[in-house]
N, C-alpha and C positions, 0 to 999 in steps of 0.2 A: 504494500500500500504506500500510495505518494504523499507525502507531508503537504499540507499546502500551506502557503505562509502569504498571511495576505502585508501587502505594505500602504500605509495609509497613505496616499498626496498630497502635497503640501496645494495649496490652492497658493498661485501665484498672483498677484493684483496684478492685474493688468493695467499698464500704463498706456496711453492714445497720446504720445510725444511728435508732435511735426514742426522740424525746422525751416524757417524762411529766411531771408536774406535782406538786409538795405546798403547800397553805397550814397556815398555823397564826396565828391572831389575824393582822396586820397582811403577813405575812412571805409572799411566794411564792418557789419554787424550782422551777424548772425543770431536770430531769437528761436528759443524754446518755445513751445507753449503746451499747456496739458493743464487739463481737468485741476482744479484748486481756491483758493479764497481770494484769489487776485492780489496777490504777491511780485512784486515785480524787481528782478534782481541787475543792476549792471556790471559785469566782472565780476562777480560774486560778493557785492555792494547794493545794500537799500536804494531803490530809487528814493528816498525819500532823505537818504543821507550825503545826498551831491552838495556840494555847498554853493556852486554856480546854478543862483534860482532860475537864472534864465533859458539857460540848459536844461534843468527840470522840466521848465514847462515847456519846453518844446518838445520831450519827451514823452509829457503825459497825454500831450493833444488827441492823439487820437485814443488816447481809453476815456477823456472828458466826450469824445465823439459815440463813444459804443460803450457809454455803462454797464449797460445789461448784459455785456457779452464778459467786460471787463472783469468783474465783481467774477464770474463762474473761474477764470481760468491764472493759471501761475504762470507769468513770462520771466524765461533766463535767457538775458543777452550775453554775450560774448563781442568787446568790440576790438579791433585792431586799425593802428595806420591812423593817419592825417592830425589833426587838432580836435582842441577843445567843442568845436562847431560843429566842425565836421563830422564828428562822431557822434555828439547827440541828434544832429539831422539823420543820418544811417541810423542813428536807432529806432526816429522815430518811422522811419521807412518801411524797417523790420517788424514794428509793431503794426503798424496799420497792415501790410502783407498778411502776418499772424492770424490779426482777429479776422480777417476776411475767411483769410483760410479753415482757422478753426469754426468758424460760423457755417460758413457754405450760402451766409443769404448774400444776395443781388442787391438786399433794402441796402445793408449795413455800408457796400462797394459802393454805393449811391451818395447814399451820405458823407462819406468821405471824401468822394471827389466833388461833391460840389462844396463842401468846406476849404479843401487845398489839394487842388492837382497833384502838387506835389509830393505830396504822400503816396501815393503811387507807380505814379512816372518819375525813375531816374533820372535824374540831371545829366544828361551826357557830354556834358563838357571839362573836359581836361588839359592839364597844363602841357602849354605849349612847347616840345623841346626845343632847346638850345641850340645858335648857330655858332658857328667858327672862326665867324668877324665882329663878334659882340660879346658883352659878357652876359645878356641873358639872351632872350628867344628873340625880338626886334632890337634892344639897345645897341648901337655900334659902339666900337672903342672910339675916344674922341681924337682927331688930329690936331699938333700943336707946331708952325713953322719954327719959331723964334724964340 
């Protein structure tokens, strides 16, 4: 006769984590987002503990745009590259991506862009490289006879 040996299974939470993206000039951000009390982390940093307020709120603009969605879910950013601006603009790029995406509504994509385009649509303009008779990209070096 065969033993049989039963083994219990762990139930594993299931986590629904999906990453989006925002650049802005030099600055990309990459957001989490997933099921939560609306927690929102930057580099593993309170959004609520940035000390440039203006940064903040360009940050939170689009969760002051989609409360309802805001309040359900935890966003973890991860930024790299550019400035102080630059990155809080990619974040908030990343966020508004997020909750679209984590939502699935058309209302929410609606609302957002007719608040600011640009939460959406990347700024495709980058700096222009350097020539070989200047010392930036248009500046020439100056000539001096005398």
């Amino acid at each position: 006769m065969a033993a049989t040996t039963k083994k219990k299974a762990k139930k594993k939470k299931e986590v629904h984590e999906s990453v989006f993206r925002g650049k802005r000039k030099e600055s990309i951000a990459r957001a989490s987002i997933s099921k939560g009390k609306g927690v929102v982390r930057i580099n593993s940093q309170l959004l609520a503990s940035l000390e440039n307020k203006y940064a903040r709120e360009i940050i939170a603009e689009p969760l002051r745009i989609a409360p309802e969605i805001a309040s359900q879910v935890d966003i973890s950013l991860n930024v790299v590259g550019g400035g102080a601006m630059g990155q809080a603009q990619a974040c908030r790029v990343a966020i508004a991506h997020a909750l679209i995406g984590f939502s699935g509504d058309e209302s929410v994509r609606k609302k957002i862009l007719e608040h600011d385009r640009f939460m959406l649509i990347e700024d495709s303009r980058r700096v222009e490289p350097k020539k070989y008779k200047g010392p930036k990209a248009r500046a020439r070096f100056q000539k001096s006879y005398r």
